[in-house]
C-alpha positions as CSV (number, residue, x, y, z in Angstrom):
1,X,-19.1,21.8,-11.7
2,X,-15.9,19.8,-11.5
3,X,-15.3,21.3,-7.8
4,X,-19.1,20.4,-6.9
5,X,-18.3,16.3,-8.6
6,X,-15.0,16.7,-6.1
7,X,-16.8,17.9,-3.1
8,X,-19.3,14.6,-3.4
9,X,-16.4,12.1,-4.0
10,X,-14.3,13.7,-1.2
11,X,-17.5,13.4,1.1
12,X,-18.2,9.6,0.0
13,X,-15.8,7.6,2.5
14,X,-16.3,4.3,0.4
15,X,-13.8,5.6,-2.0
16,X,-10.3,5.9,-0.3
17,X,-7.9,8.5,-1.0
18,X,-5.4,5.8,-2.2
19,X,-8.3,4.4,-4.9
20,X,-8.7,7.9,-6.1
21,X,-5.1,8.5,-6.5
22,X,-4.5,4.9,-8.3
23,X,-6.9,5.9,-10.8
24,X,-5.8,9.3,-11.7
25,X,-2.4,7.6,-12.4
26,X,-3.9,5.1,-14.5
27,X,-6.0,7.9,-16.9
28,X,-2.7,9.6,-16.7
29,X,-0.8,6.6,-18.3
30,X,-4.1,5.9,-20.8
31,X,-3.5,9.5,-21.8
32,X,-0.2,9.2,-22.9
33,X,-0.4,6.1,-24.7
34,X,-3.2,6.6,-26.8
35,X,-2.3,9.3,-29.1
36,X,-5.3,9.1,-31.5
37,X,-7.6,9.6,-29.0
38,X,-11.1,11.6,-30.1
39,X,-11.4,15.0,-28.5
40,X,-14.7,14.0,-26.7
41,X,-12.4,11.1,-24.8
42,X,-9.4,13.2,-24.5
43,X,-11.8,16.2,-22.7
44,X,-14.0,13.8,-20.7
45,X,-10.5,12.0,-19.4
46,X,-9.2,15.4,-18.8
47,X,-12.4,16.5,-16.8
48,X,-12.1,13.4,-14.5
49,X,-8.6,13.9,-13.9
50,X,-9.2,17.4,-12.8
51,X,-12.4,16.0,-10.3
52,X,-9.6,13.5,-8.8
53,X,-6.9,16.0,-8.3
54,X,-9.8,18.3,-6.7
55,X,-11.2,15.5,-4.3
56,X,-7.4,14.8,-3.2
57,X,-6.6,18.4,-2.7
58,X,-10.1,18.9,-0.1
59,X,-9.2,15.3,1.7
60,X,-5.7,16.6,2.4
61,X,-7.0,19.9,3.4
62,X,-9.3,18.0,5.5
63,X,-6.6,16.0,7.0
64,X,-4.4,19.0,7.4
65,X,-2.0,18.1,4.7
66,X,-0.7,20.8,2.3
67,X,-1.7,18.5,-0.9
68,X,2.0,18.2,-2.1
69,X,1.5,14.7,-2.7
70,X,-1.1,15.4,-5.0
71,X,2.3,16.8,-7.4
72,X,5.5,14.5,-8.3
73,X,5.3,12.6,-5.1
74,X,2.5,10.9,-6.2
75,X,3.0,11.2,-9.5
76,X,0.3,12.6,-10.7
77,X,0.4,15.1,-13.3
78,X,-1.5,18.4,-13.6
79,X,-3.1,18.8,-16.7
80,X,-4.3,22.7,-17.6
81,X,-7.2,22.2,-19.6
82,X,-8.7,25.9,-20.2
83,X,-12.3,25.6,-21.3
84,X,-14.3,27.3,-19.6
85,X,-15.9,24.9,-16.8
C-alpha cells in the first residue's frame, strides 16, 4: 500500500519534490517533540513519513539520481517501522 500512495504522489506534478521533502522534515521534528504521542498518531505519522521517503526515492530514480539526498543530506531520517504493511 504505502509504495502504491508513493507511486500516485510521485506521479502528481502539483506537489514538488522540495514540498514533499519540507514536510517529511517537519513530521520528523513533530515526532521528536511530542513524546506522549498516542500509538494511532505515532503509526499514522510513521506511515506518511515512509509514503514521502518512497515518493522521493521514485522521483530521483526518475531523474536519474541515486536518492542519497533522501539520507543526511537532506536530513531526513529513516524510520524502521516493522508492521507488516
Amino acid at each position: 500500500m504505502i509504495v502504491e500512495v508513493a507511486q500516485r504522489l510521485a506521479d502528481c506534478d502539483e506537489i514538488s519534490s522540495e514540498r514533499l521533502e519540507a514536510i517529511a522534515i517537519y513530521l520528523s521534528d513533530k515526532l521528536r517533540c511530542e513524546k506522549e504521542e498516542s500509538r494511532a498518531t505515532s503509526l499514522i505519522a510513521h506511515k506518511t513519513m515512509r509514503i514521502l521517503e518512497e515518493t522521493l526515492r521514485i522521483r530521483s530514480a526518475r531523474s536519474g539520481g541515486s536518492g542519497a539526498a533522501l539520507d543526511d543530506d537532506v536530513g531526513v531520517p529513516r524510520f524502521s517501522v516493522r508492521d507488516g504493511d
